[in-house]
mmCIF file of the N, C-alpha and C atoms, coordinates in Angstrom:
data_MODEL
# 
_entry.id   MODEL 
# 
loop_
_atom_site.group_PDB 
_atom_site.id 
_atom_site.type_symbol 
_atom_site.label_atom_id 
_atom_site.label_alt_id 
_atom_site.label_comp_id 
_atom_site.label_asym_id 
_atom_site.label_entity_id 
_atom_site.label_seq_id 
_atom_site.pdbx_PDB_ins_code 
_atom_site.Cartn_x 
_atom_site.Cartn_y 
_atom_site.Cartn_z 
_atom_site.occupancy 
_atom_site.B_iso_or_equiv 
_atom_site.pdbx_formal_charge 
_atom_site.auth_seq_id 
_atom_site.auth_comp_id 
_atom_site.auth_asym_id 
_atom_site.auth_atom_id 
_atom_site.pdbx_PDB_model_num 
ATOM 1   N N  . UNK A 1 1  ? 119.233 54.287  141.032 1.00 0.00 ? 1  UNK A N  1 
ATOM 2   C CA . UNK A 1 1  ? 118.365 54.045  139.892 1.00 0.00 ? 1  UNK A CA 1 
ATOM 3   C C  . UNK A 1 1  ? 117.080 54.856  140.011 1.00 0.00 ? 1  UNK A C  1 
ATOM 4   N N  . UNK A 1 2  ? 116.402 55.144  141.299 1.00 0.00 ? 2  UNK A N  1 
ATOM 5   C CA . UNK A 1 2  ? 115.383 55.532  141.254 1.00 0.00 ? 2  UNK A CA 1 
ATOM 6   C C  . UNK A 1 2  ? 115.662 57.366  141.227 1.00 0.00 ? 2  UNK A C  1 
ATOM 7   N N  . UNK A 1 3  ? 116.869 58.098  141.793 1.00 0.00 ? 3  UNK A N  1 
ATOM 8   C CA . UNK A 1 3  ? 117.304 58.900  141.275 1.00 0.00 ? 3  UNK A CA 1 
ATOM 9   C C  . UNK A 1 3  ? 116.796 59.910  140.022 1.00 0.00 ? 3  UNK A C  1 
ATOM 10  N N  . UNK A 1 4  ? 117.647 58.422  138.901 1.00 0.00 ? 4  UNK A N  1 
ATOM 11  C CA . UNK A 1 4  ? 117.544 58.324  137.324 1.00 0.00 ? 4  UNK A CA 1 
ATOM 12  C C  . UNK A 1 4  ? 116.390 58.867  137.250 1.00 0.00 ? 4  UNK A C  1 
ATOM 13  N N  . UNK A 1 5  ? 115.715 57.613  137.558 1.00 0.00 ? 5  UNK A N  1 
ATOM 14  C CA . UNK A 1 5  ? 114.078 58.045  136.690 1.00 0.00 ? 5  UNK A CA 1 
ATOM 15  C C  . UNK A 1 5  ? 113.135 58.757  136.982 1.00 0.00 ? 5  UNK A C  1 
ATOM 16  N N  . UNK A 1 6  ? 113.491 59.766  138.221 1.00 0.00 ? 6  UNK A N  1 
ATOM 17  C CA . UNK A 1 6  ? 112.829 60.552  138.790 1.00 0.00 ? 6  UNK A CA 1 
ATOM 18  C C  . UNK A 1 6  ? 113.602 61.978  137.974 1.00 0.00 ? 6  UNK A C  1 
ATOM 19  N N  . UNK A 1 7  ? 114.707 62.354  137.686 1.00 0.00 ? 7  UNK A N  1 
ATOM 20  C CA . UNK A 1 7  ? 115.893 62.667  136.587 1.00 0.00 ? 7  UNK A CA 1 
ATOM 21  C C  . UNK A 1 7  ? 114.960 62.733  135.208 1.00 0.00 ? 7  UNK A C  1 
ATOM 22  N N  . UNK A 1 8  ? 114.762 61.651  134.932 1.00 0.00 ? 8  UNK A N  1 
ATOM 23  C CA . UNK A 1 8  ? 113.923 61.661  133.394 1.00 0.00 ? 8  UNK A CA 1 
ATOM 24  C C  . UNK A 1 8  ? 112.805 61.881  133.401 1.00 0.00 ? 8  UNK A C  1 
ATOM 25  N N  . UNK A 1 9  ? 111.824 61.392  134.103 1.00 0.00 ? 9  UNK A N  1 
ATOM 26  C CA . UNK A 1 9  ? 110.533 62.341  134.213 1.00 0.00 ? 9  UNK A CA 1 
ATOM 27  C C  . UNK A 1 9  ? 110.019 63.461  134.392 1.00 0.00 ? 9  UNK A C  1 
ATOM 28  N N  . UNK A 1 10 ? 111.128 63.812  135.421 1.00 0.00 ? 10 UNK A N  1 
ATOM 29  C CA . UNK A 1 10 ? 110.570 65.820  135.449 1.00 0.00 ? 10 UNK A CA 1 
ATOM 30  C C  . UNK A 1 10 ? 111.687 65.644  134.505 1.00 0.00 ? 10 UNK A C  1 
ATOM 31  N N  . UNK A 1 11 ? 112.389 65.363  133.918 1.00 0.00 ? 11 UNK A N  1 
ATOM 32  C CA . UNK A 1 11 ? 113.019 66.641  132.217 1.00 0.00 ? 11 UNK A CA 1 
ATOM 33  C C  . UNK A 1 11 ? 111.820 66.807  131.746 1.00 0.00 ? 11 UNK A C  1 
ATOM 34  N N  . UNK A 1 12 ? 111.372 65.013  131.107 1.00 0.00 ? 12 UNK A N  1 
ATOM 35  C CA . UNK A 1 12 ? 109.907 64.679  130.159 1.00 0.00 ? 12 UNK A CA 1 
ATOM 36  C C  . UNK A 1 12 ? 108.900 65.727  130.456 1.00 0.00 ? 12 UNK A C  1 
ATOM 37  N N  . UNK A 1 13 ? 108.486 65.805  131.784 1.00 0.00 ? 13 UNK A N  1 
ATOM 38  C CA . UNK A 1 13 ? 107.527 66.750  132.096 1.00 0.00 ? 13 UNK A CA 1 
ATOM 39  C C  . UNK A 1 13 ? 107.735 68.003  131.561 1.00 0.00 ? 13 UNK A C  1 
ATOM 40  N N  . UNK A 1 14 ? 108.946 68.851  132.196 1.00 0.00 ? 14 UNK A N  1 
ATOM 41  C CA . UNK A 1 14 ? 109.063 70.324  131.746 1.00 0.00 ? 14 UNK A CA 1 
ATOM 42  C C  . UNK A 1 14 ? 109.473 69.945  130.803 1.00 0.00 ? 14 UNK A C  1 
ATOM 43  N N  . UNK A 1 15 ? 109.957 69.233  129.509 1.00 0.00 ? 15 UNK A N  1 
ATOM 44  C CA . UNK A 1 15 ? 109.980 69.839  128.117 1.00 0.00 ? 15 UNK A CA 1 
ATOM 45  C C  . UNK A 1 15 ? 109.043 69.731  127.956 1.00 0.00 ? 15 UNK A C  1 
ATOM 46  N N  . UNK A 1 16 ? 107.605 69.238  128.060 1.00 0.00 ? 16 UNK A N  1 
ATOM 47  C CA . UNK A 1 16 ? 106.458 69.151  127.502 1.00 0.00 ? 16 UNK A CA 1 
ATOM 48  C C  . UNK A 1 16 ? 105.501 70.473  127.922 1.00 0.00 ? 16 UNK A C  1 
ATOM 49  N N  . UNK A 1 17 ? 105.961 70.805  129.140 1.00 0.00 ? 17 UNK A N  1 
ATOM 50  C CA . UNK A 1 17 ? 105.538 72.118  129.758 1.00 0.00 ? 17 UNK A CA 1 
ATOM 51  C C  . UNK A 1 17 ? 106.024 73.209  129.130 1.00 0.00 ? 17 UNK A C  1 
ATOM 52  N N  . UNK A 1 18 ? 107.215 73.351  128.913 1.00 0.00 ? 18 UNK A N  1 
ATOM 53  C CA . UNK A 1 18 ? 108.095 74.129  128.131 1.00 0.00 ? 18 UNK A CA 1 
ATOM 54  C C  . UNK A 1 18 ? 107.329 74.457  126.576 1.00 0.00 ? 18 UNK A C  1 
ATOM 55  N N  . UNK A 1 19 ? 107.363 73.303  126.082 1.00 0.00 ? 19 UNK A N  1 
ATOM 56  C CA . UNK A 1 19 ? 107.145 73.382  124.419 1.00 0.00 ? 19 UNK A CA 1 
ATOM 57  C C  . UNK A 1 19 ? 105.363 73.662  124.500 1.00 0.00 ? 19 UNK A C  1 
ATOM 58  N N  . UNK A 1 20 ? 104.553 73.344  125.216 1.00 0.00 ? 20 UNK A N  1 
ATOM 59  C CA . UNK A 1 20 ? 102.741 73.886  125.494 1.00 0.00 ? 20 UNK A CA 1 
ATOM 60  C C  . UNK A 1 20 ? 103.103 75.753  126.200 1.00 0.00 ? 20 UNK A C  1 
ATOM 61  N N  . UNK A 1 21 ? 103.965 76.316  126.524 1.00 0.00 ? 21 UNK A N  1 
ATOM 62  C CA . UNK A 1 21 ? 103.949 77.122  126.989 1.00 0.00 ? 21 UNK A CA 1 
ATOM 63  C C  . UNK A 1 21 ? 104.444 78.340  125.639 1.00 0.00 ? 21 UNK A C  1 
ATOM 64  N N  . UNK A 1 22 ? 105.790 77.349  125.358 1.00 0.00 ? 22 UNK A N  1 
ATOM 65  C CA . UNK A 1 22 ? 106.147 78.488  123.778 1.00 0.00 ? 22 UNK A CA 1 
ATOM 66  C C  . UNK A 1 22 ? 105.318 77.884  122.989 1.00 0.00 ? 22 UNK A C  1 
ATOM 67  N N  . UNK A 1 23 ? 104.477 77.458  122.405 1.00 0.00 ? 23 UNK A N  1 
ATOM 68  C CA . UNK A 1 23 ? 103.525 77.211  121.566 1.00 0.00 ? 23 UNK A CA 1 
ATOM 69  C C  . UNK A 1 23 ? 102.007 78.120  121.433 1.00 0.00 ? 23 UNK A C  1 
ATOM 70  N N  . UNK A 1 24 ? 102.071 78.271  123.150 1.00 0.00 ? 24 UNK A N  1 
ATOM 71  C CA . UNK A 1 24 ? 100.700 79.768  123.346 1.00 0.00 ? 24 UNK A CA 1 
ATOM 72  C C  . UNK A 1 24 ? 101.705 80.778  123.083 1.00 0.00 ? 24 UNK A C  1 
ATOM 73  N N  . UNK A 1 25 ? 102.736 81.285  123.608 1.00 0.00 ? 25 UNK A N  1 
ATOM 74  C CA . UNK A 1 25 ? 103.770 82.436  123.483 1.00 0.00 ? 25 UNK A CA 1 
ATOM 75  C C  . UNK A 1 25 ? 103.843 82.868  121.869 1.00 0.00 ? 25 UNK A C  1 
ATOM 76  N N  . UNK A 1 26 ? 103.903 82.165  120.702 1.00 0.00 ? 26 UNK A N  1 
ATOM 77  C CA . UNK A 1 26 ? 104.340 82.087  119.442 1.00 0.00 ? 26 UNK A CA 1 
ATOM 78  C C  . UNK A 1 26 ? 103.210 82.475  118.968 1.00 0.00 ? 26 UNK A C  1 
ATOM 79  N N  . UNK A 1 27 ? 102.340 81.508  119.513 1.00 0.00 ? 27 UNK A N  1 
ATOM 80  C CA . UNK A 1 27 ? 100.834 81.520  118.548 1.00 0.00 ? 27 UNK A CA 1 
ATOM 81  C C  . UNK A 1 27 ? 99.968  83.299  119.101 1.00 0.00 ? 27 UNK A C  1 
ATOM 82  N N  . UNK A 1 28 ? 100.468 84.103  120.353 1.00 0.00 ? 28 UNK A N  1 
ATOM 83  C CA . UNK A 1 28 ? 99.832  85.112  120.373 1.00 0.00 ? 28 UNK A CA 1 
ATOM 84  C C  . UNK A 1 28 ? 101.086 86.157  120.300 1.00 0.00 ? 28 UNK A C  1 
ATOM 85  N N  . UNK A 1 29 ? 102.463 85.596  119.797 1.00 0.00 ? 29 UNK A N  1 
ATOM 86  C CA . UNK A 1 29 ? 103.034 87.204  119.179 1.00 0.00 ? 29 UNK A CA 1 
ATOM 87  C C  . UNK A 1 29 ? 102.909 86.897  118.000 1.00 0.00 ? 29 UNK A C  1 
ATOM 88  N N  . UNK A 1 30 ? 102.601 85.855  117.064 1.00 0.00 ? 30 UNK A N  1 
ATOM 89  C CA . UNK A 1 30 ? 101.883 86.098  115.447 1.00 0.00 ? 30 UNK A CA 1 
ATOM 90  C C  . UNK A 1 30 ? 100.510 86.887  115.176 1.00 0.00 ? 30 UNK A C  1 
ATOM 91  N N  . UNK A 1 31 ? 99.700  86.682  116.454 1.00 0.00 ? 31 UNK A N  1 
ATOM 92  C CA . UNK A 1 31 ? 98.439  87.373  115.945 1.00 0.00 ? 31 UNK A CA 1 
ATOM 93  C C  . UNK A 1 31 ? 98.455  88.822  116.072 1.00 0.00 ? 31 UNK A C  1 
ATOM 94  N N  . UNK A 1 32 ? 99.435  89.326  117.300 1.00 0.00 ? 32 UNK A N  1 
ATOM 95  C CA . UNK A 1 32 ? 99.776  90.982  117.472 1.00 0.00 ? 32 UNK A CA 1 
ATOM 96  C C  . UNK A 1 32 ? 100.603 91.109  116.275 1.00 0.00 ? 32 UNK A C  1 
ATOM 97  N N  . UNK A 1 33 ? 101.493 90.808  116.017 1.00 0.00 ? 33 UNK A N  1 
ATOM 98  C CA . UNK A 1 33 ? 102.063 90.783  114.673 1.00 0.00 ? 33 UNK A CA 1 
ATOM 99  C C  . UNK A 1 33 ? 101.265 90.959  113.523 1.00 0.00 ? 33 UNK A C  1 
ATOM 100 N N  . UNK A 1 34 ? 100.098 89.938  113.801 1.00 0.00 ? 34 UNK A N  1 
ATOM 101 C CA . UNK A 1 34 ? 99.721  90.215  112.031 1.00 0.00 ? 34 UNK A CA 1 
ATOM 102 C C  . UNK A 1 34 ? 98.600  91.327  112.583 1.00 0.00 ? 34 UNK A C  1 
ATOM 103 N N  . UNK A 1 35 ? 98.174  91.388  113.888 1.00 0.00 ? 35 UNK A N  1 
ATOM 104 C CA . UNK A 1 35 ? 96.766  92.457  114.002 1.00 0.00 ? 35 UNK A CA 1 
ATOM 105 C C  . UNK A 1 35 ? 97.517  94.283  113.708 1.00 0.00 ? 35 UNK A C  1 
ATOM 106 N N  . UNK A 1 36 ? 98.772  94.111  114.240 1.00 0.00 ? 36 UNK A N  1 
ATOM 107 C CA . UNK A 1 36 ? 99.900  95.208  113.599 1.00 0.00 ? 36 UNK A CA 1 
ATOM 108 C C  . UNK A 1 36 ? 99.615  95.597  112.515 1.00 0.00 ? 36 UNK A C  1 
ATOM 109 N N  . UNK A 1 37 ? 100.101 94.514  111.526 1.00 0.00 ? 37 UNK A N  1 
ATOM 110 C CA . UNK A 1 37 ? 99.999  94.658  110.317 1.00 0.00 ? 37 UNK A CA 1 
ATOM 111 C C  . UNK A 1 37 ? 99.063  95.129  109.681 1.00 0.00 ? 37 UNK A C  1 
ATOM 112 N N  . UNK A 1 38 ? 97.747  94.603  109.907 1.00 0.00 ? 38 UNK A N  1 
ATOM 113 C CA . UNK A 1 38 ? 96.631  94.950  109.700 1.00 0.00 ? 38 UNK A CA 1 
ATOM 114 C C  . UNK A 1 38 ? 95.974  96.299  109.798 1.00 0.00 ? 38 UNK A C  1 
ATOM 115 N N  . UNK A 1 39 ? 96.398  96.676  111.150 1.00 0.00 ? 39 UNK A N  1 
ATOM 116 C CA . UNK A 1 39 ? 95.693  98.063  111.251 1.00 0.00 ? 39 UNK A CA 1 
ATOM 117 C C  . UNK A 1 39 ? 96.558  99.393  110.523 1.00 0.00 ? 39 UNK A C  1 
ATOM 118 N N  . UNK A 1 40 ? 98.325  98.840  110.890 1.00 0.00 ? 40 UNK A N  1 
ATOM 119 C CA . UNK A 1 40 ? 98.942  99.425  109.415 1.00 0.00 ? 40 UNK A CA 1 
ATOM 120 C C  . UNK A 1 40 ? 98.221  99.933  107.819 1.00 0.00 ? 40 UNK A C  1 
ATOM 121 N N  . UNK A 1 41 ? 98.026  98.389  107.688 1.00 0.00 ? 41 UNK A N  1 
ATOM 122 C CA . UNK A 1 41 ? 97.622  98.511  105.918 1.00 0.00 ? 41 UNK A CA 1 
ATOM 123 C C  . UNK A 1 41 ? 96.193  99.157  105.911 1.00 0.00 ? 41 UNK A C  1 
ATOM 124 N N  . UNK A 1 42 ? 95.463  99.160  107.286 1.00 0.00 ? 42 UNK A N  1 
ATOM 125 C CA . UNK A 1 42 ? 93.866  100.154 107.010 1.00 0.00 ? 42 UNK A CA 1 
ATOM 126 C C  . UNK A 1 42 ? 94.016  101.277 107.321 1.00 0.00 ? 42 UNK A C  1 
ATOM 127 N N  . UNK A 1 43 ? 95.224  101.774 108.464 1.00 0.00 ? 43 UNK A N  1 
ATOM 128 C CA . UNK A 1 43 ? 95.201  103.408 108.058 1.00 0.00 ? 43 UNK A CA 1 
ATOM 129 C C  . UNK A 1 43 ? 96.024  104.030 106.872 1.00 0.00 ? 43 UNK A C  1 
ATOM 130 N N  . UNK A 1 44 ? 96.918  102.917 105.970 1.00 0.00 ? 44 UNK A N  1 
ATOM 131 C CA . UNK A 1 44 ? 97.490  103.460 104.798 1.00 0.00 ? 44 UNK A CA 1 
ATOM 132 C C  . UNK A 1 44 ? 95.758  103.116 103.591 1.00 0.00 ? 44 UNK A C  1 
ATOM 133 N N  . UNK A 1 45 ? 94.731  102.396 103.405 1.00 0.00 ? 45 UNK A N  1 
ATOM 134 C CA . UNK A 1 45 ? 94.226  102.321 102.833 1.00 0.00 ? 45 UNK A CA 1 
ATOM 135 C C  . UNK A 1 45 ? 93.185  104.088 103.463 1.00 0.00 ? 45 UNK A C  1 
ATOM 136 N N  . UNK A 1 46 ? 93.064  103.825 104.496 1.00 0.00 ? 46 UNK A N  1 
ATOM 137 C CA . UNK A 1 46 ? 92.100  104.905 105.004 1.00 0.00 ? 46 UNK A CA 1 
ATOM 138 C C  . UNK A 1 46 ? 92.796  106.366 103.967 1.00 0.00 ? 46 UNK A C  1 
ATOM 139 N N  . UNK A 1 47 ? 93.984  106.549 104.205 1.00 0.00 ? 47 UNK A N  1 
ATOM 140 C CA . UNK A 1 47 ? 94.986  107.642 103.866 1.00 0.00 ? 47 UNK A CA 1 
ATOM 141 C C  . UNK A 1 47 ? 94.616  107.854 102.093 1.00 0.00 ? 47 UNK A C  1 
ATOM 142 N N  . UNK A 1 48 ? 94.015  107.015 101.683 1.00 0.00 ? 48 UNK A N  1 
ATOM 143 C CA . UNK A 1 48 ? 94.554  107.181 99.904  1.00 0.00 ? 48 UNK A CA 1 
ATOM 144 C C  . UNK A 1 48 ? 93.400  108.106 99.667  1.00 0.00 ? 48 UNK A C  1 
ATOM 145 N N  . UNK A 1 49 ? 93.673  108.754 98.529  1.00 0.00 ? 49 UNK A N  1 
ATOM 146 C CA . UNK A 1 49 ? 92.733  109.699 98.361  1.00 0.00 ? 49 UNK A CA 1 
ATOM 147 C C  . UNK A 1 49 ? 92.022  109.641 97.421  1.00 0.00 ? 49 UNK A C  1 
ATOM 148 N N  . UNK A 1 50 ? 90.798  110.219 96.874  1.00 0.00 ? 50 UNK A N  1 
ATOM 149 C CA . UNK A 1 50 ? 90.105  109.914 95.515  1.00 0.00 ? 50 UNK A CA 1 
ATOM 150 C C  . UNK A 1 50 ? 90.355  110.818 94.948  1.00 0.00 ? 50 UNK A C  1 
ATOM 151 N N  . UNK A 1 51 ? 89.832  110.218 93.763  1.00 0.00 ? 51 UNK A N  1 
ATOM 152 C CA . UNK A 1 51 ? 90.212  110.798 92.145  1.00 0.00 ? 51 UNK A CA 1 
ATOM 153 C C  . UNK A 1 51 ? 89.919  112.186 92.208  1.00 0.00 ? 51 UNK A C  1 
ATOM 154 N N  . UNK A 1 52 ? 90.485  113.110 91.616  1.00 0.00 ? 52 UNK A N  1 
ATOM 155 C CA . UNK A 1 52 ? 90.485  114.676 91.772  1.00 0.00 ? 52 UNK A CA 1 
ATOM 156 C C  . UNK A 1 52 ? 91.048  115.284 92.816  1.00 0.00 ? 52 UNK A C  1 
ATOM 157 N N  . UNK A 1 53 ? 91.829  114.905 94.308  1.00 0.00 ? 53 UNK A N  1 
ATOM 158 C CA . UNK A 1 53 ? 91.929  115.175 95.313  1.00 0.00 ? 53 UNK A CA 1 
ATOM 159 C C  . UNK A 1 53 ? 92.853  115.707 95.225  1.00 0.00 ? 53 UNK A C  1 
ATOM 160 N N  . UNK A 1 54 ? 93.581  116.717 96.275  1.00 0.00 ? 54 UNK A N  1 
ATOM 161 C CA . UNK A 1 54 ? 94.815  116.988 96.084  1.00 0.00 ? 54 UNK A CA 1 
ATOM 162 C C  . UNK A 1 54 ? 95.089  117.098 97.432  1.00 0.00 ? 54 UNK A C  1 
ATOM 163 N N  . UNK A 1 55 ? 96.597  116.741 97.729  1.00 0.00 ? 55 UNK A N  1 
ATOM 164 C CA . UNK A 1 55 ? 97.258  116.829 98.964  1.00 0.00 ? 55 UNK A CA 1 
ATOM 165 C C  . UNK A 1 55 ? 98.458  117.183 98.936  1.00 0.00 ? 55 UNK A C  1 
ATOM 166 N N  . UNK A 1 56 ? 99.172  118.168 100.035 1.00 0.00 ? 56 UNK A N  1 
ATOM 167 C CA . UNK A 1 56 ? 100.744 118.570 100.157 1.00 0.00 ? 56 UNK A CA 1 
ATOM 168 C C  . UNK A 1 56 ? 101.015 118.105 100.885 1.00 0.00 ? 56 UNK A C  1 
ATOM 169 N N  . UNK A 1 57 ? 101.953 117.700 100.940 1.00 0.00 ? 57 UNK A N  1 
ATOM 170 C CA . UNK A 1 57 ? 102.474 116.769 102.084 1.00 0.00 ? 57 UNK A CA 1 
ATOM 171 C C  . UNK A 1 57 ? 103.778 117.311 102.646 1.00 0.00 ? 57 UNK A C  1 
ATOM 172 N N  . UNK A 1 58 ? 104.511 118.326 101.931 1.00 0.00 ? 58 UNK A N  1 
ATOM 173 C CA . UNK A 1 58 ? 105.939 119.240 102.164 1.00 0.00 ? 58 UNK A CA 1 
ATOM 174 C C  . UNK A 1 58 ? 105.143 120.722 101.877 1.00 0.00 ? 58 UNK A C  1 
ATOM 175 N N  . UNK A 1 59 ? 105.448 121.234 102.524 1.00 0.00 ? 59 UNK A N  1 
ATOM 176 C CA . UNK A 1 59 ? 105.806 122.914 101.889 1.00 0.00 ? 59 UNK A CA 1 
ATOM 177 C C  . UNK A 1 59 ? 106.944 123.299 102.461 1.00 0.00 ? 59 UNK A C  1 
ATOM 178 N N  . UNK A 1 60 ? 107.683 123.865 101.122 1.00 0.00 ? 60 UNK A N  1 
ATOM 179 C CA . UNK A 1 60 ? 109.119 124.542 100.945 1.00 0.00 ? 60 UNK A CA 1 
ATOM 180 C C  . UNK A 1 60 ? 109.342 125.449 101.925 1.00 0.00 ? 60 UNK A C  1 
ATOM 181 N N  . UNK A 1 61 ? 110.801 125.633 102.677 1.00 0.00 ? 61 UNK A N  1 
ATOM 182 C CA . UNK A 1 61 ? 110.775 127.146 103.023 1.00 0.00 ? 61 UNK A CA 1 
ATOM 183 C C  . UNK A 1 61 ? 110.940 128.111 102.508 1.00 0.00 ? 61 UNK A C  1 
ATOM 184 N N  . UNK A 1 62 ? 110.531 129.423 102.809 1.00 0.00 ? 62 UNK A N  1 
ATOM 185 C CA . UNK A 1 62 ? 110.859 130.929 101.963 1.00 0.00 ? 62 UNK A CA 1 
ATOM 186 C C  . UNK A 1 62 ? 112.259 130.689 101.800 1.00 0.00 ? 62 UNK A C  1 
ATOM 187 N N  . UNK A 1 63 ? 112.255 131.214 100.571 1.00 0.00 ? 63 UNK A N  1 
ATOM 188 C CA . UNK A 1 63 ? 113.640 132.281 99.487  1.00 0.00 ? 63 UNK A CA 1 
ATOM 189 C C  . UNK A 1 63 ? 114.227 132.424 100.261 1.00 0.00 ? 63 UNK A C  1 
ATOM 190 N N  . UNK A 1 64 ? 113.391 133.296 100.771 1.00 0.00 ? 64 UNK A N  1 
ATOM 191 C CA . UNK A 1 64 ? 114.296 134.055 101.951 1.00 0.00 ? 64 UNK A CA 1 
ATOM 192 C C  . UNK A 1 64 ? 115.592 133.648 102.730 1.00 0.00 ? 64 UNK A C  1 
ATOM 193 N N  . UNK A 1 65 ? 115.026 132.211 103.433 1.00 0.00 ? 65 UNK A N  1 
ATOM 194 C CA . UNK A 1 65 ? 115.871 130.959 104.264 1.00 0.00 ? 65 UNK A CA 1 
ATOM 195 C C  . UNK A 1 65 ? 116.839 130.341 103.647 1.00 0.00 ? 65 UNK A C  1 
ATOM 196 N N  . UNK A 1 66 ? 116.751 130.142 103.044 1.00 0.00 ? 66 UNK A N  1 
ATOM 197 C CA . UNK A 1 66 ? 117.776 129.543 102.422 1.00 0.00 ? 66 UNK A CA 1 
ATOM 198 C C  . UNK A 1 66 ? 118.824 129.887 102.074 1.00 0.00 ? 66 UNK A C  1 
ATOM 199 N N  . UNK A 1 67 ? 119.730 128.947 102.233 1.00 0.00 ? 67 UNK A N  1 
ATOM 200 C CA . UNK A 1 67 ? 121.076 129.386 102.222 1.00 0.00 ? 67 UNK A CA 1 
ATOM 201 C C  . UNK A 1 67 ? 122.241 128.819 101.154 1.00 0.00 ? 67 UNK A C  1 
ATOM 202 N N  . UNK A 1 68 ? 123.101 129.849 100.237 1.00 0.00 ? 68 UNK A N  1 
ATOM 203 C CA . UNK A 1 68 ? 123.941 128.474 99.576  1.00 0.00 ? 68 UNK A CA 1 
ATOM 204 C C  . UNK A 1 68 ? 123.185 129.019 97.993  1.00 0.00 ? 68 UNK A C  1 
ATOM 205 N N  . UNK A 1 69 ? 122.101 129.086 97.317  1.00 0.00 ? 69 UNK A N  1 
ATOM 206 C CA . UNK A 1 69 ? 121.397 129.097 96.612  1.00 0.00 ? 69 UNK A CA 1 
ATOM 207 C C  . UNK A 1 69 ? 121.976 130.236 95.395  1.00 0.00 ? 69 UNK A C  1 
ATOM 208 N N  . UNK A 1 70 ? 122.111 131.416 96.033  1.00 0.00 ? 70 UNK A N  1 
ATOM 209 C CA . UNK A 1 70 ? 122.203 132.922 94.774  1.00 0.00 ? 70 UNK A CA 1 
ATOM 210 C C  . UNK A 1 70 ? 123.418 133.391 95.350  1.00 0.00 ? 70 UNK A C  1 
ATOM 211 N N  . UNK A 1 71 ? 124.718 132.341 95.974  1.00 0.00 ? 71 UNK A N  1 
ATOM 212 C CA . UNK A 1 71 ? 126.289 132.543 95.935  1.00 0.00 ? 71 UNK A CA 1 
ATOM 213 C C  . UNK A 1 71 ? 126.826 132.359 94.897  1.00 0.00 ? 71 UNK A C  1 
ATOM 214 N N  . UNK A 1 72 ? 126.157 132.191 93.556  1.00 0.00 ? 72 UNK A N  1 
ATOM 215 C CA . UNK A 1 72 ? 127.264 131.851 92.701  1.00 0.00 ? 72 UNK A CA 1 
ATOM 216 C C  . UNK A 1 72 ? 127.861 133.442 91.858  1.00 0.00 ? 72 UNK A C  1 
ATOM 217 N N  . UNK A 1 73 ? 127.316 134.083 92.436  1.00 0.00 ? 73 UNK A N  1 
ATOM 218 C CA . UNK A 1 73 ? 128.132 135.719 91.972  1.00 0.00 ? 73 UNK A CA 1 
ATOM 219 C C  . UNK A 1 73 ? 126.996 136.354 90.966  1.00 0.00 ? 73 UNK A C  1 
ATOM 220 N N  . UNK A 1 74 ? 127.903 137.412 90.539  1.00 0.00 ? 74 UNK A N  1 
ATOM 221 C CA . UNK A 1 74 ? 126.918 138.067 88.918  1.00 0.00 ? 74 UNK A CA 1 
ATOM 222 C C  . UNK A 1 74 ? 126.981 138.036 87.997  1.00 0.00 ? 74 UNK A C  1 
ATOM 223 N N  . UNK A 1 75 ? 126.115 138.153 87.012  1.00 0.00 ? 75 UNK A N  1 
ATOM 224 C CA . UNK A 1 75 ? 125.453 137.353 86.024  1.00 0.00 ? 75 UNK A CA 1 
ATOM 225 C C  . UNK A 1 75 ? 126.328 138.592 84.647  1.00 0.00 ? 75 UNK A C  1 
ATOM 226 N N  . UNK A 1 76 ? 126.926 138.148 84.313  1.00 0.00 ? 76 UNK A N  1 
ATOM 227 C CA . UNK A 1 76 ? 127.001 139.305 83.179  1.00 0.00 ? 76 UNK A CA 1 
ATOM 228 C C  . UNK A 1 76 ? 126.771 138.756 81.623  1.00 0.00 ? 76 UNK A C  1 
ATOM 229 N N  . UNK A 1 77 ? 126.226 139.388 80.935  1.00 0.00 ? 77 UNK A N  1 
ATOM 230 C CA . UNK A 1 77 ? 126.071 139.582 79.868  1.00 0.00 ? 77 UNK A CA 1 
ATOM 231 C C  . UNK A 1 77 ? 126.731 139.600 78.517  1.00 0.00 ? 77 UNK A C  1 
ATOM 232 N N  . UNK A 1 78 ? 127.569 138.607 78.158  1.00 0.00 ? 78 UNK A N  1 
ATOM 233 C CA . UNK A 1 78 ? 128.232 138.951 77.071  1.00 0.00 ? 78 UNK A CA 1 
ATOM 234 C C  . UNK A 1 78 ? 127.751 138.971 75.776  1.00 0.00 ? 78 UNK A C  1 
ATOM 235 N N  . UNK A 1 79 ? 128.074 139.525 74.997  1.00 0.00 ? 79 UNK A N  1 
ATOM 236 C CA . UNK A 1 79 ? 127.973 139.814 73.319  1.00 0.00 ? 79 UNK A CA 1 
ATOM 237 C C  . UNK A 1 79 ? 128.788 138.910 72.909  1.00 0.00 ? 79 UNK A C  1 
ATOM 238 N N  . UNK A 1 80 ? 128.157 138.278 71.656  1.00 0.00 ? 80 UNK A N  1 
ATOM 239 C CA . UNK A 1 80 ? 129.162 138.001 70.321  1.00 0.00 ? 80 UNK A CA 1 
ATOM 240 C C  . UNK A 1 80 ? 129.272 138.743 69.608  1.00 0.00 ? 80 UNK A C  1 
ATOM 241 N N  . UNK A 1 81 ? 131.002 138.445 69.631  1.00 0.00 ? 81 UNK A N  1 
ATOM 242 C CA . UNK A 1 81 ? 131.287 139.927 68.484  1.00 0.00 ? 81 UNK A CA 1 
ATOM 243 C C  . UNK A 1 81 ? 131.515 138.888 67.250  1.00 0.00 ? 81 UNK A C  1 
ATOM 244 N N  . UNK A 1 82 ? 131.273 139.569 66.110  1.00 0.00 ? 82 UNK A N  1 
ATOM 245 C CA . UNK A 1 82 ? 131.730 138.802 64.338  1.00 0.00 ? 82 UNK A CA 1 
ATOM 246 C C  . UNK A 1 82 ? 132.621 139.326 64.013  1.00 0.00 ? 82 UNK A C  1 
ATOM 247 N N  . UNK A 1 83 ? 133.213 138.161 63.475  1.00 0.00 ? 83 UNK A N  1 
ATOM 248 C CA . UNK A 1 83 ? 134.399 138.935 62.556  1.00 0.00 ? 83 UNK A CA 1 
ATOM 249 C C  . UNK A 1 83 ? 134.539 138.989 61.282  1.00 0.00 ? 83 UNK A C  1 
# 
């Protein structure tokens, strides 16, 4: 009997240890989580640009490079004839 209740008290104990331990664990990967988030959405706010601004964000490669583009053969010219 005394076994037992030595059995049920340390469970009692470590689940209570357990659940105070994931309770700090939870409560500080939500705040990296949301401090994430946060500094996310201020370097996309930092990023926006004002009125008149202009930005490229791609430039194309040369003509040149490309490949696939001016295979479709030559161009000829036909007439309508009337009849």
């Amino acid at each position: 009997m005394i076994k037992f209740l030595q059995f049920v008290l340390i469970f009692i104990l470590v689940y209570y240890l357990l659940k105070i331990i994931f309770k700090y664990l939870i409560k500080r990967f939500i705040n990296r989580l949301n401090n994430t988030v946060n500094n996310q959405n201020n370097n996309y706010n930092n990023k926006t640009k004002k009125e008149g601004e202009i930005s490229v964000d791609y430039i194309p490669d040369d003509d040149k490079n490309r490949k696939g583009e001016n295979d479709f053969g030559e161009y000829i010219d036909f007439e309508d004839i009337k009849e």
